[in-house]
C-alpha positions as CSV (number, residue, x, y, z in Angstrom):
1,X,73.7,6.6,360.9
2,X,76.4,3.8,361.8
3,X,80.2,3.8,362.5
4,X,81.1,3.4,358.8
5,X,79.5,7.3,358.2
6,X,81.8,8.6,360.4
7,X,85.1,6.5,359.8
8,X,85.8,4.7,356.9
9,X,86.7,0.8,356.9
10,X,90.2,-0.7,357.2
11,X,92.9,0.4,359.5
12,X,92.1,3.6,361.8
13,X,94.5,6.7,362.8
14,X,94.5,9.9,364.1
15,X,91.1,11.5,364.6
16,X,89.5,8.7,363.6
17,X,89.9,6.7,366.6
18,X,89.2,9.3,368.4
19,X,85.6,9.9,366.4
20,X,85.4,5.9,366.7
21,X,85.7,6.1,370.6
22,X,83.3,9.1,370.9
23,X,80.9,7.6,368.5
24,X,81.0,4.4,370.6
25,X,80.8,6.9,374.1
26,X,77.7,8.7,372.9
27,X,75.6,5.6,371.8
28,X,76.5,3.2,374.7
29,X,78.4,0.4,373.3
30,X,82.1,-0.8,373.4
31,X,84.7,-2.8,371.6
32,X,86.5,-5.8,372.4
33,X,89.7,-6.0,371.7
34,X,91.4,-9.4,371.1
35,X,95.2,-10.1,371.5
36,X,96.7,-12.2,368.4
37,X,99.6,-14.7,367.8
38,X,99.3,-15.0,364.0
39,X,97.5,-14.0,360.6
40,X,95.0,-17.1,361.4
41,X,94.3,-15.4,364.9
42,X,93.9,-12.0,363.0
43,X,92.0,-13.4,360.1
44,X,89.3,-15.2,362.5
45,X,88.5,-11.9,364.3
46,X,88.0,-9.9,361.1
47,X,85.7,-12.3,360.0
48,X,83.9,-12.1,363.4
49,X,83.8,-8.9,363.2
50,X,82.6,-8.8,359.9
51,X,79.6,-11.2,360.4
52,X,79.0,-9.1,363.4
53,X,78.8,-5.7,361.8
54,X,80.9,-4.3,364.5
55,X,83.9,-2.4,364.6
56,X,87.1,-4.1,366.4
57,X,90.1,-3.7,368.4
58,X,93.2,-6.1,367.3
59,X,96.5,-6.2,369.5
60,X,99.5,-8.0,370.3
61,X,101.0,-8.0,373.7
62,X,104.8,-7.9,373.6
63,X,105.1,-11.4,374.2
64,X,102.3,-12.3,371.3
65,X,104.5,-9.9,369.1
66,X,107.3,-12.0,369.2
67,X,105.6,-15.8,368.7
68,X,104.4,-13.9,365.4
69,X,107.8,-13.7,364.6
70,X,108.4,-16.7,365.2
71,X,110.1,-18.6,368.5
72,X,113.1,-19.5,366.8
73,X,114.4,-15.6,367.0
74,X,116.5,-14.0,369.8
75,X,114.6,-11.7,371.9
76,X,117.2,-10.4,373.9
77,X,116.6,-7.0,373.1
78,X,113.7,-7.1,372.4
79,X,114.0,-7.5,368.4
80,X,111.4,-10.3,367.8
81,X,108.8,-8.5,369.5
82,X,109.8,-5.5,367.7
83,X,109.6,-7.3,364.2
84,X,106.6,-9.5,365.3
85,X,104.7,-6.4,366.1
86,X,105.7,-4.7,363.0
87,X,104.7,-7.8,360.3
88,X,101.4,-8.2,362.5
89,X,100.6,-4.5,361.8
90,X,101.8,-5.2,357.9
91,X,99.1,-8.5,357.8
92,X,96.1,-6.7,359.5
93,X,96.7,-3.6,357.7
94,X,96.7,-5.3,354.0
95,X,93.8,-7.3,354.8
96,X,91.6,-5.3,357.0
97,X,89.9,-3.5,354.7
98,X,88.6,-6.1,352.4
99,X,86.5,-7.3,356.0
100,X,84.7,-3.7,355.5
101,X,84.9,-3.2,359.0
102,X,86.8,-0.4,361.0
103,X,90.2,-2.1,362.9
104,X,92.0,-0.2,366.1
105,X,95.8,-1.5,365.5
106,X,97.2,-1.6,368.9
107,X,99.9,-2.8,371.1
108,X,99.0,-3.7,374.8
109,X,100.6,-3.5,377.9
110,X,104.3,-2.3,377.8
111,X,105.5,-2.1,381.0
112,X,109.0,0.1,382.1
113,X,111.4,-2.9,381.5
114,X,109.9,-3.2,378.1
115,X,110.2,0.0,376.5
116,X,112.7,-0.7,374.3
117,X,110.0,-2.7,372.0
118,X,107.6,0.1,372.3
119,X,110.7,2.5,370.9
120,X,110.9,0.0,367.9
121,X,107.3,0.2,367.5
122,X,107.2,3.8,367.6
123,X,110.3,3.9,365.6
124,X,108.4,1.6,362.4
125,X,105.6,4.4,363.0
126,X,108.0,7.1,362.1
127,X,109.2,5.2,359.1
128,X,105.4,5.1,357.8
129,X,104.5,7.7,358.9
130,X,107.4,9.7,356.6
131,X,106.0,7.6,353.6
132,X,102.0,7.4,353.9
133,X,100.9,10.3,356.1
134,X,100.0,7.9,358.9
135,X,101.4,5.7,361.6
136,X,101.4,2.3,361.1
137,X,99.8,1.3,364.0
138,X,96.5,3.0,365.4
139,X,97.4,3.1,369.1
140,X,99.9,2.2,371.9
141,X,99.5,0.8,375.1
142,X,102.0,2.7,377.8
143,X,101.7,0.0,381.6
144,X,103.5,1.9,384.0
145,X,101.4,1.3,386.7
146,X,104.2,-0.5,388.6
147,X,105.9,3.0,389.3
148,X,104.9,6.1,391.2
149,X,102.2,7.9,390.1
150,X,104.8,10.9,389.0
151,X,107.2,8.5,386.9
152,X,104.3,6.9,385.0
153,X,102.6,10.6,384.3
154,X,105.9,11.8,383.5
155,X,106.9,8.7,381.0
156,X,103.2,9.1,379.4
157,X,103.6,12.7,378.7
158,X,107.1,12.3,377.0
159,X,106.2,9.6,374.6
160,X,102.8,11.2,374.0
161,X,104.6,14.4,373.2
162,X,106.2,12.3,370.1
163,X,102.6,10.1,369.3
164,X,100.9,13.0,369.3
165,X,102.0,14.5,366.0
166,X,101.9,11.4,364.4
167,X,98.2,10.9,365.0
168,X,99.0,8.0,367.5
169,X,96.4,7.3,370.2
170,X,97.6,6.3,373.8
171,X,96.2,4.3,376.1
172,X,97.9,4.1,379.3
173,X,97.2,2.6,383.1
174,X,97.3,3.5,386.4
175,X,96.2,1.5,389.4
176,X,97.2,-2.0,388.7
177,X,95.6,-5.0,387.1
178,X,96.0,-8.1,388.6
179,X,97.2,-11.5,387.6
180,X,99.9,-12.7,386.0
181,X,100.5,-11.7,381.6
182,X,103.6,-12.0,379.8
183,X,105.5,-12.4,382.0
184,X,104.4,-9.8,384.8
185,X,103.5,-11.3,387.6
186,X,100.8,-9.1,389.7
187,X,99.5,-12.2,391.5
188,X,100.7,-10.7,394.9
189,X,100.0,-7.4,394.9
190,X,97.9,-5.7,397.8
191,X,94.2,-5.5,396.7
192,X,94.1,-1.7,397.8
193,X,96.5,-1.0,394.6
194,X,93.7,-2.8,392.3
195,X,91.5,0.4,392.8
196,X,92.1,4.0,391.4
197,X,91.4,6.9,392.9
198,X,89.5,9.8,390.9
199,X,92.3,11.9,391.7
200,X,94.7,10.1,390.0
201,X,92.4,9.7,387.1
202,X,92.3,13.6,386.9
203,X,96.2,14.1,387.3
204,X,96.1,12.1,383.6
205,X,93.7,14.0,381.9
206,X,95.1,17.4,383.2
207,X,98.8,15.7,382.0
208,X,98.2,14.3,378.4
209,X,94.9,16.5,377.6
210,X,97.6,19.5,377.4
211,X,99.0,17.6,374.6
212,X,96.8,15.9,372.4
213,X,92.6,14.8,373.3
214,X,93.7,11.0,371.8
215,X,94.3,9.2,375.1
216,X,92.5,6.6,377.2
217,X,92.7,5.5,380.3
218,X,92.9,2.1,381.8
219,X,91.7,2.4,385.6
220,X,91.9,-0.2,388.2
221,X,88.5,-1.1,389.8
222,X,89.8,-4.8,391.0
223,X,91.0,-6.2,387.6
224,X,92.7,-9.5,387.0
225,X,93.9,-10.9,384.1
226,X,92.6,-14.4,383.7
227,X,89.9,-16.6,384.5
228,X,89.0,-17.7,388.6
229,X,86.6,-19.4,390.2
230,X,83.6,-16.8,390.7
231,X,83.9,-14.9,394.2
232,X,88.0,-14.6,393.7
233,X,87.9,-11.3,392.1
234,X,85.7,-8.4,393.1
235,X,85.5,-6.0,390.4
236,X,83.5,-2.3,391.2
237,X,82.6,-1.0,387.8
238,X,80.8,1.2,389.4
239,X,83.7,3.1,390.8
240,X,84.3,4.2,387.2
241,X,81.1,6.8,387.8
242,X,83.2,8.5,390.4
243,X,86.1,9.1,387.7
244,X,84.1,10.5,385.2
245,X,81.7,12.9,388.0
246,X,85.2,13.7,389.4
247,X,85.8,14.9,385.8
248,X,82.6,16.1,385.2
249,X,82.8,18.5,387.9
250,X,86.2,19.8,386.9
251,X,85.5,20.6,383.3
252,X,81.7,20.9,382.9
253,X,81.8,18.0,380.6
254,X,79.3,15.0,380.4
255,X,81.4,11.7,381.1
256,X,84.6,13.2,379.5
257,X,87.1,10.4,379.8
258,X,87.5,7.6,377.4
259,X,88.2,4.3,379.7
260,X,89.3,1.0,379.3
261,X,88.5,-2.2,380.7
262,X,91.4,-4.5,381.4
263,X,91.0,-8.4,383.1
264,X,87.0,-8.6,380.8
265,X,87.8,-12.3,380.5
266,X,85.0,-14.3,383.1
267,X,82.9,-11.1,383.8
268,X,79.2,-11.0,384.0
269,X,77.1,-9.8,381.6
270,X,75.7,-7.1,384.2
271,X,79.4,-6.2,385.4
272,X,80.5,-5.3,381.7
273,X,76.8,-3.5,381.1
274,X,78.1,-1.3,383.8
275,X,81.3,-0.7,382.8
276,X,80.1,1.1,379.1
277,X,77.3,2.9,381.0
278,X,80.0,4.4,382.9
279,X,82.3,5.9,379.4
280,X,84.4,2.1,378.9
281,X,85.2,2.0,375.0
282,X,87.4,-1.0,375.0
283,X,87.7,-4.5,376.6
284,X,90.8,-6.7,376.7
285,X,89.3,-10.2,376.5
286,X,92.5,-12.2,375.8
287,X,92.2,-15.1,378.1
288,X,88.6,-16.5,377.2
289,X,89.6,-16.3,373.4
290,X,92.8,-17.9,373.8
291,X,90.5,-20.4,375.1
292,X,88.1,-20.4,372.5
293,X,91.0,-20.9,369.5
294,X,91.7,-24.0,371.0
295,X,88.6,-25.3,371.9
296,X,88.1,-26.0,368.1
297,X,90.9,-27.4,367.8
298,X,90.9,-29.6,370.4
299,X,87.6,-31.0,369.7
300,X,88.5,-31.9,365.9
301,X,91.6,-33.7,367.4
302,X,89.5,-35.8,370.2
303,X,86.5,-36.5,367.1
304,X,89.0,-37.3,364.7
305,X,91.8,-39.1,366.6
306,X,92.1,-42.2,364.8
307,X,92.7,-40.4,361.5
308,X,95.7,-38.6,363.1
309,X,97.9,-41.2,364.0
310,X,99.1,-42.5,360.6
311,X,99.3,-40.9,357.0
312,X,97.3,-43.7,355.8
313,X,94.9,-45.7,357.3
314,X,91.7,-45.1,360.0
315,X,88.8,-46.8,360.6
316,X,87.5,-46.4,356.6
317,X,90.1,-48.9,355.7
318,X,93.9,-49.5,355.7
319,X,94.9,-47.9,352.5
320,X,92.3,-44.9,352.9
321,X,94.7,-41.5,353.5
322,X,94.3,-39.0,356.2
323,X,95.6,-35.9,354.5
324,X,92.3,-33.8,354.6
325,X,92.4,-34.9,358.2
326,X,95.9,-33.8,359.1
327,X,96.0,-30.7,357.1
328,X,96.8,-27.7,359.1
329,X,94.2,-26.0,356.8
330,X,91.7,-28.0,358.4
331,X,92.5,-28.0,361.9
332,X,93.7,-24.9,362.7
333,X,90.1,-23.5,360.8
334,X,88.0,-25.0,363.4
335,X,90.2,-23.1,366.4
336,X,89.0,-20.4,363.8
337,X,85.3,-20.8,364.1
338,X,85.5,-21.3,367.9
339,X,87.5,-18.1,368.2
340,X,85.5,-16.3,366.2
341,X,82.3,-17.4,367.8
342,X,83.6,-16.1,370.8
343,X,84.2,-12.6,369.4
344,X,81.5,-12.5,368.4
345,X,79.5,-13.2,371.8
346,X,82.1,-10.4,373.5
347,X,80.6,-7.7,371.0
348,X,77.1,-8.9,371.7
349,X,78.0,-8.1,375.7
350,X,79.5,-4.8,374.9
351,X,76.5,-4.0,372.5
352,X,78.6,-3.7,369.6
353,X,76.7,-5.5,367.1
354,X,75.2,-4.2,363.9
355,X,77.0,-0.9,364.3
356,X,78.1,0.0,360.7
């Protein structure tokens, strides 16, 4: 039995992410999940994802949202990542299906000061959800790991009260991840705030589980987002054990909490091994395939440098044209390949490969 006989291809909701997760949970593997910028960063990891046989995770942050609407728009309110977020969702969900794999629709991290683009996101989900039965998006991504432990339960629980009957998943965070993403800037933050206590962990499930079983939860064992030099960032996957014993022992469940891995980008191989043995579903991996998109890219442009500079003309002869060189169709494919390649290899570490 694979993934596809017990959710169908395309765009998931409701209790079908929840039976993905599980389904993931129960046979040791997870699912990368890969921020995008456009429909040719979307497109490249479906087709990854189709070649590997593997279901995927596809999100856009809140500053990704709003380059998919396109720079030009004002963003002062948070409008262009609203819309950008919305048409993403509208892309991934009319071609996601003809991939034949099953897609998690997600938004990532919205911290406090950007909840006004997760109300217009929740907002569009409404909308669809009054024509089609569904949400338009699979899942949500509440960050409010920057406040007290109370606020950020307390702000869960009140938009999870309004997901819930929508069949919206939420993921939210607590202990903070490191680094520096769109535009929030944890570079400085004291290293005993990069660790979660099981505690905590069990506050959350006690919170949202009274509400709805579709959560997951993104705990801090020394995350960063980003890539350093290896030594600079410590990560303890195996504190995630303690969470779900903690757990265990409360509820008389085997490895009951679903958990996310945040800051994947320029882990080992053994580090992310232990981080799904310990009930991780889902790793962010946006900084290595950022990377990887333009690694194509920029090694067409170095290999292919004298037919750039002119229309017409390169080393073929004066009057030979450059179009098939210069066409974005072209160039921007090979970022493609490179990207996808490397979604690819993040499915292989997380085991998720021939799963349907």
């Amino acid at each position: 039995m694979g993934v596809l006989d017990v959710v169908p291809a395309g765009v998931l909701t409701g209790d079908n992410v929840r039976k993905l997760f599980e389904y993931a949970k129960e046979h040791q593997f997870a699912i990368p999940a890969v921020n995008v910028t456009s429909s040719s960063v979307a497109n490249a990891v479906l087709e990854a994802a189709r070649d590997a046989k593997a279901p995927i995770i596809i999100q856009t942050s809140q500053g990704g949202a709003a380059y998919f609407a396109g720079k030009g728009l004002p963003n002062d309110q948070q409008q262009a990542s609203i819309i950008g977020a919305v048409a993403a969702a509208h892309h991934i969900r009319t071609v996601a299906k003809e991939y034949g794999v099953p897609v998690v629709l997600h938004s990532d991290h919205c911290a406090k000061k950007l909840l006004p683009w997760f109300d217009g996101m929740l907002k569009a989900d409404e909308e669809y959800f009054a024509q089609h039965n569904e949400p338009l998006f699979s899942s949500h991504m509440l960050d409010l790991s920057e406040e007290s432990k109370e606020e950020n339960i307390a702000t869960c629980v009140k938009y999870f009260k309004r997901m819930a009957p929508l069949g919206l998943w939420l993921e939210m965070e607590i202990g903070i991840t490191g680094g520096e993403e769109d535009g929030v800037d944890n570079t400085g933050i004291d290293n005993s705030r990069l660790y979660t206590q099981p505690e905590d962990i069990f506050d959350v499930y006690t919170a949202l589980s009274a509400i709805s079983p579709n959560f997951s939860i993104a705990a801090a064992f020394g995350n960063v987002h980003g890539v350093y030099k290896p030594g600079n960032v410590r990560l303890h996957p195996e504190l995630l054990n303690k969470h779900q014993l903690f757990a265990e022992q409360k509820l008389g469940k085997t490895k009951p909490l679903f958990l996310v891995f945040h800051g994947g980008s320029g882990s080992t191989k053994d580090e992310i091994k232990t981080a799904v043995q310990n009930g991780v579903v889902k790793m962010n991996i946006d900084t290595d395939t950022q990377f990887a998109y333009l690694s194509g890219i920029r090694d067409f442009i170095v290999n292919n440098i004298e037919y750039l500079k002119t229309q017409v003309g390169n080393p073929e002869g004066a009057d030979k044209p450059n179009k098939k060189k210069y066409d974005p169709r072209v160039w921007v494919r090979e970022g493609e390949k490179t990207l996808a390649v490397r979604v690819k290899e993040a499915c292989a570490d997380l085991g998720n490969i021939n799963r349907l």
